[in-house]
C-alpha positions as CSV (number, residue, x, y, z in Angstrom):
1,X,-4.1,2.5,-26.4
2,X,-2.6,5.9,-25.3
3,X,-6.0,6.9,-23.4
4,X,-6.1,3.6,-21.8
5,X,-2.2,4.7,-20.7
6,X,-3.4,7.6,-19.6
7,X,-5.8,6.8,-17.5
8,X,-4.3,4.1,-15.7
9,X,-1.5,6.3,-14.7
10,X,-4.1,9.0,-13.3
11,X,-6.0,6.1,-11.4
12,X,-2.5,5.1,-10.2
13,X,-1.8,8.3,-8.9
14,X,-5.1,8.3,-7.1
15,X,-4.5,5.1,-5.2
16,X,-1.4,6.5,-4.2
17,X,-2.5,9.4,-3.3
18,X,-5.3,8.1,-0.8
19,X,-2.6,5.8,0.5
20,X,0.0,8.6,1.2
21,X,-3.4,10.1,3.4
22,X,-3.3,6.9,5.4
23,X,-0.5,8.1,7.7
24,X,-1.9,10.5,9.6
25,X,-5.0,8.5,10.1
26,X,-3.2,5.3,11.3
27,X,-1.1,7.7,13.6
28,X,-4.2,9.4,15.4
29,X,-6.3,5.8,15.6
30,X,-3.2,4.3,17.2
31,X,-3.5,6.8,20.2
32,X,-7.1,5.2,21.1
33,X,-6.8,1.5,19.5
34,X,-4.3,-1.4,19.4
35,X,-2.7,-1.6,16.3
36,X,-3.9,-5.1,15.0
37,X,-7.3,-4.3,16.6
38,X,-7.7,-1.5,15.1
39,X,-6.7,-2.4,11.3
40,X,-9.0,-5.2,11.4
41,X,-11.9,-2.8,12.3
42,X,-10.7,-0.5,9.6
43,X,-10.5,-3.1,6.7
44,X,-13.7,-4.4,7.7
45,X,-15.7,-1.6,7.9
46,X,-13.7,-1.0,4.6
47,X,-15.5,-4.5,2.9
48,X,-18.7,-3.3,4.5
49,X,-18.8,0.4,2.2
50,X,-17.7,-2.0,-0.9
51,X,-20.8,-4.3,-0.1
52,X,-23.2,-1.4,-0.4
53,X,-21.5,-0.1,-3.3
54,X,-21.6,-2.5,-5.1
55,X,-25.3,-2.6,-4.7
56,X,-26.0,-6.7,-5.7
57,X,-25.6,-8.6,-3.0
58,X,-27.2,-11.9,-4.8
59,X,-24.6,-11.6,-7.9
60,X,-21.9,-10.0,-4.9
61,X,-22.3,-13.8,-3.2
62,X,-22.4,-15.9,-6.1
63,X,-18.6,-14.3,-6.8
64,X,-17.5,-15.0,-3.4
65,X,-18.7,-18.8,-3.7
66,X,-17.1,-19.6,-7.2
67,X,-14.5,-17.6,-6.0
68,X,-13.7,-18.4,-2.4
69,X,-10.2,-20.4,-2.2
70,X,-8.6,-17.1,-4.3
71,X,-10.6,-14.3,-1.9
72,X,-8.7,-16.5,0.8
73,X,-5.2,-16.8,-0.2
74,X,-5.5,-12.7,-1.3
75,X,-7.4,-12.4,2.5
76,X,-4.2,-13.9,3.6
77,X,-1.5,-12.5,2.5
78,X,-2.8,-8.7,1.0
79,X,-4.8,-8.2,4.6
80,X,-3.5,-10.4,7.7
81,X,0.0,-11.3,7.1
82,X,1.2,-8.5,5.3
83,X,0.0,-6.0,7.9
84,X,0.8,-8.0,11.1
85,X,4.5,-7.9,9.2
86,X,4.1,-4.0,8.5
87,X,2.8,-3.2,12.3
88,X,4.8,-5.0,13.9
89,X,8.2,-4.3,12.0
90,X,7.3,-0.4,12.2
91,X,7.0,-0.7,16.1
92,X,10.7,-2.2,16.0
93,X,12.2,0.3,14.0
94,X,12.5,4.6,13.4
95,X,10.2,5.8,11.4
96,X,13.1,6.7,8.7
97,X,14.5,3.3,8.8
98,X,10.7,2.3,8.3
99,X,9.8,4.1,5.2
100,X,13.6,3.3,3.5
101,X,12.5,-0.2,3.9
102,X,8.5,0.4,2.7
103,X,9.4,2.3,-0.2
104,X,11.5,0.3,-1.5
105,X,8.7,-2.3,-2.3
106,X,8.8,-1.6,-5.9
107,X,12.1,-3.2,-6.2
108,X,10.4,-6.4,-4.7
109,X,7.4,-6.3,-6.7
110,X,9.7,-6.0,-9.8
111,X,11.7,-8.8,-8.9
112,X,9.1,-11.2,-8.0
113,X,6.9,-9.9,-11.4
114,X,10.3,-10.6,-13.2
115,X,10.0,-14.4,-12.4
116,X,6.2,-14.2,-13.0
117,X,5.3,-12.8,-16.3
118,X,7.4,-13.6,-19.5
119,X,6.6,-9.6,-20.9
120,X,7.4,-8.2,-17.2
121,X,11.4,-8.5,-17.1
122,X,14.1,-5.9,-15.6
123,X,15.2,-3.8,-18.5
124,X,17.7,-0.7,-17.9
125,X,15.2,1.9,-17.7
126,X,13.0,-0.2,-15.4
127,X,16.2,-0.9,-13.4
128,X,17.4,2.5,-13.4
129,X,13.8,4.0,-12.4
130,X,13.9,1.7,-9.1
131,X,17.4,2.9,-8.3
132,X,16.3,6.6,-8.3
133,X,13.2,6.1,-6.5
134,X,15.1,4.0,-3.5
135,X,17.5,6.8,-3.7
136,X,15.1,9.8,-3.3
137,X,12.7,8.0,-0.6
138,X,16.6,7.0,1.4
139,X,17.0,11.0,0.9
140,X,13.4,12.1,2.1
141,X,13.7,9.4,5.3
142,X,17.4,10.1,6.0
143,X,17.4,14.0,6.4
144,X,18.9,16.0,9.0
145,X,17.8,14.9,12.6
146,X,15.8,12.1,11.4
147,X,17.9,9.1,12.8
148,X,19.5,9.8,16.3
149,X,23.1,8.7,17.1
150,X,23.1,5.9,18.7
151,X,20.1,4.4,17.9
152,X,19.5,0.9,17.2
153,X,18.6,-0.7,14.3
154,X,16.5,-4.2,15.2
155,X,17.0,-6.4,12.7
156,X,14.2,-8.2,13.1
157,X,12.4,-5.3,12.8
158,X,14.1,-4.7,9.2
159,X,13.3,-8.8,8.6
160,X,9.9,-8.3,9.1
161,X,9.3,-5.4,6.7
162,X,11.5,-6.6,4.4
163,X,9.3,-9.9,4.3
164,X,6.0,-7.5,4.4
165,X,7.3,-5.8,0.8
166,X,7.9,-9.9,-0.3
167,X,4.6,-10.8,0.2
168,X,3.5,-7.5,-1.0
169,X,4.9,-8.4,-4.1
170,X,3.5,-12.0,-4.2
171,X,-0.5,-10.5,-3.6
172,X,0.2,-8.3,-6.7
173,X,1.5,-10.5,-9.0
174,X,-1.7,-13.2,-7.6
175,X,-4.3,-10.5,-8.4
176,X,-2.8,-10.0,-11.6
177,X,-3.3,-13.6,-12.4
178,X,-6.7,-13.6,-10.9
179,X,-9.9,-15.4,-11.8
180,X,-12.3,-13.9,-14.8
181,X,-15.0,-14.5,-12.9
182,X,-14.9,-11.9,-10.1
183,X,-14.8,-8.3,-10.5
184,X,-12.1,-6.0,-9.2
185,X,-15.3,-4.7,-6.1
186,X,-15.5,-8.0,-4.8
187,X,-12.0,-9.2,-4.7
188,X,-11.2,-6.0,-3.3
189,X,-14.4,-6.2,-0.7
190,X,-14.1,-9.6,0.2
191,X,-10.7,-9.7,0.8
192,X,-10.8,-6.2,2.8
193,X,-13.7,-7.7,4.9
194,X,-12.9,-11.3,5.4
195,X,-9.3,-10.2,6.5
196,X,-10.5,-7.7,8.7
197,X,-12.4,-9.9,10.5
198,X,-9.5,-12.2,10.7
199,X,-7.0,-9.6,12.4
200,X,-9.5,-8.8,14.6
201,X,-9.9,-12.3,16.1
202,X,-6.5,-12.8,16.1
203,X,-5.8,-9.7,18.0
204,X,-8.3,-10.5,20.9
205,X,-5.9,-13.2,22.0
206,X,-2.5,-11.1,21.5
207,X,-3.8,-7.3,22.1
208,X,-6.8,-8.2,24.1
209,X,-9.9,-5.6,24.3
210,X,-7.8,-3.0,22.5
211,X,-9.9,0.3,22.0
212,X,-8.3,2.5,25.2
213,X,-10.8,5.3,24.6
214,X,-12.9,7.2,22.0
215,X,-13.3,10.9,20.1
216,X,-14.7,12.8,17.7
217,X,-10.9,12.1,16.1
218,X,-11.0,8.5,16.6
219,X,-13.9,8.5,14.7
220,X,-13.1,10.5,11.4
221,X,-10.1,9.1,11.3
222,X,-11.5,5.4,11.1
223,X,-14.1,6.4,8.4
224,X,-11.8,7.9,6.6
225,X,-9.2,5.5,6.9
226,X,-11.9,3.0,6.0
227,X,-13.1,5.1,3.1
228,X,-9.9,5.4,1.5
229,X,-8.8,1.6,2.4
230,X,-11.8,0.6,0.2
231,X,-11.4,3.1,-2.5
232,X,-7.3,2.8,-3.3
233,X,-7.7,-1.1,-3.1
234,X,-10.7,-1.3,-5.7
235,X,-8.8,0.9,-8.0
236,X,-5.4,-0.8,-7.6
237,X,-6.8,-4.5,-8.1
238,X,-9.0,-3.2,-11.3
239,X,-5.9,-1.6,-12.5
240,X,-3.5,-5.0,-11.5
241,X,-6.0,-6.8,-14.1
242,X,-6.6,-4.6,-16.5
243,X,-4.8,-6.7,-20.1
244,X,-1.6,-5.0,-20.6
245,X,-0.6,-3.1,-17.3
246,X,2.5,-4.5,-15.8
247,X,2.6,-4.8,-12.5
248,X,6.7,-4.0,-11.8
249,X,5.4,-0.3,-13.7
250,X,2.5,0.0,-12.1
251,X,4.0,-0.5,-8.6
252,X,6.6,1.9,-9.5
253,X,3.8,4.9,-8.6
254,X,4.0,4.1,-5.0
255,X,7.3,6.0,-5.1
256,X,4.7,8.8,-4.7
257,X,3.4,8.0,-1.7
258,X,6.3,9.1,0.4
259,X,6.1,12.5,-1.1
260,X,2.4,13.1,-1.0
261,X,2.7,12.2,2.9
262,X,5.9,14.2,3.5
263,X,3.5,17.3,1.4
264,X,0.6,16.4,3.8
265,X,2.5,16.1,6.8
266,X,4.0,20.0,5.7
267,X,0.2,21.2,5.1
268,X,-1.6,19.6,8.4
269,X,0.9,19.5,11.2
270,X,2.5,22.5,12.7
271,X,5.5,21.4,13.6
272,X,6.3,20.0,10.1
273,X,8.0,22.1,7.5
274,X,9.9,21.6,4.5
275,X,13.8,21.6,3.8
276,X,16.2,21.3,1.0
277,X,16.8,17.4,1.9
278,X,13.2,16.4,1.9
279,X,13.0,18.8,-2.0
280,X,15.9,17.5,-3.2
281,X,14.5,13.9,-2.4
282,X,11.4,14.8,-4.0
283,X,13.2,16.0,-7.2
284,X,15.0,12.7,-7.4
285,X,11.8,10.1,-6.9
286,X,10.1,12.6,-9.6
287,X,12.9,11.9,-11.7
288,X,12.3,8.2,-11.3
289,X,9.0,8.3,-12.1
290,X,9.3,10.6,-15.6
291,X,12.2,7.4,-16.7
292,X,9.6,4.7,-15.9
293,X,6.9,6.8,-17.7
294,X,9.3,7.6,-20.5
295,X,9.9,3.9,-20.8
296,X,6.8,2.6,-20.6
297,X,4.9,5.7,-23.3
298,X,8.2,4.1,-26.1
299,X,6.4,0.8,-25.6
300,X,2.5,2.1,-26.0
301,X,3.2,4.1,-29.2
């Protein structure tokens, strides 16, 4: 039981951590492609590198039949609607204001998983783990200079993101509850692919022909975004069904993301540096994350 702990903490960390990656990748895309355009390429070339992974395509079908209504309500929500909400609520907003509001998703998923599972409830430590991680991403997104006076907060811009961490929360908790019959590859392919090619046709309509130009960047930046898009998703759904893993704990790692991105932001673009506001946050979501570990090793032993 304790390796099984172990490893899906370290397989957590990993999704995170190719997550966290994503920003720079969605920022440098975004300078050639429309934004729903462009994540609906991504996630389907995404579904594509899961297909050849998975390296069955007969057995890869037969899933995707017995499975279909399920690969389309997690298409649905986990690809179309929750990243329409996330695009278009980030265009409204600062980019502070923007993550505040992302990372506090594990509070979401932890209420929603509250009402879902009977062994999944809000305890103290659980409670108290949330608080600190909400508190050290408000501290990493709130530093000095990084919200303007007088700038406006749209509040349908904090509506929408606030929605997009709802349905966030609903997707997990359905993947959690999913179907024996299909494997964490396929869910995670089919969905990837199949809602891919759904923002993409919905985007012709609102974004029309939306790739403005092409580089070498654009490129690498798509594969990898793809790479990592199929890669974090496979291991997050295998981990959402593995027997065991709750999903309010489990979600609780994203707290990461935020810090690996302000770390990679440090290491890959010049004019980003560290401070003592963005450390001190740091120290506080890494304080969060050693209660909810704490917490959940009491349970394992």
């Amino acid at each position: 039981m304790k390796n099984l702990f172990s490893n899906t903490v370290f397989l957590a960390i990993v999704a995170c951590l190719l997550w966290s990656s994503a920003f720079v990748g969605v920022k440098i895309g975004l300078q050639y492609h429309s934004p729903f355009q462009f994540a609906g390429v991504r996630f389907f070339l995404s579904g594509i590198m899961l297909i050849i992974y998975f390296n069955n395509i007969g057995r890869y079908w037969q899933q995707v039949k017995e499975n279909w209504k399920f690969i389309a309500s997690i298409s649905i929500l986990q690809t179309i609607i929750q990243y329409m909400l996330f695009y278009s609520g980030i265009n409204l907003l600062p980019a502070s204001v923007a993550a505040m509001i992302i990372g506090s998703s594990p509070l979401f998923i932890s209420v929603v998983s509250h009402f879902s599972f009977h062994n999944d409830k809000m305890d103290f430590l659980k409670t108290l783990s949330i608080f600190f991680g909400i508190l050290g991403v408000g501290i990493i997104s709130f530093g000095p200079g990084k919200l303007p006076l007088g700038v406006q907060i749209s509040l349908l811009g904090v509506g929408l993101l606030l929605l997009n961490n709802l349905v966030s929360g609903v997707a997990n908790v359905l993947v959690a509850k999913r179907p024996s019959g299909i494997s964490p590859v396929v869910l995670s392919s089919s969905s990837l692919l199949f809602g891919g090619a759904g923002l993409i046709l919905i985007s012709i309509p609102i974004e029309g022909y939306g790739l403005r130009a092409v580089s070498p960047e654009y490129f690498v930046a798509l594969g990898w975004l793809s790479f990592l898009s199929a890669a974090a998703f496979s291991i997050w759904f295998g981990l959402l069904q593995r027997p065991g893993v709750k999903v309010s704990v489990l979600n609780t790692w994203k707290f990461l993301i935020p810090v690996s991105g302000a770390i990679l932001s440090w290491l890959i673009l010049p004019d980003e540096s560290p401070n003592w506001i963005s450390v001190s946050g740091m120290i506080v979501i890494a304080i969060a994350l050693l209660l909810m570990n704490y917490s959940n090793r009491r349970k394992v032993v």
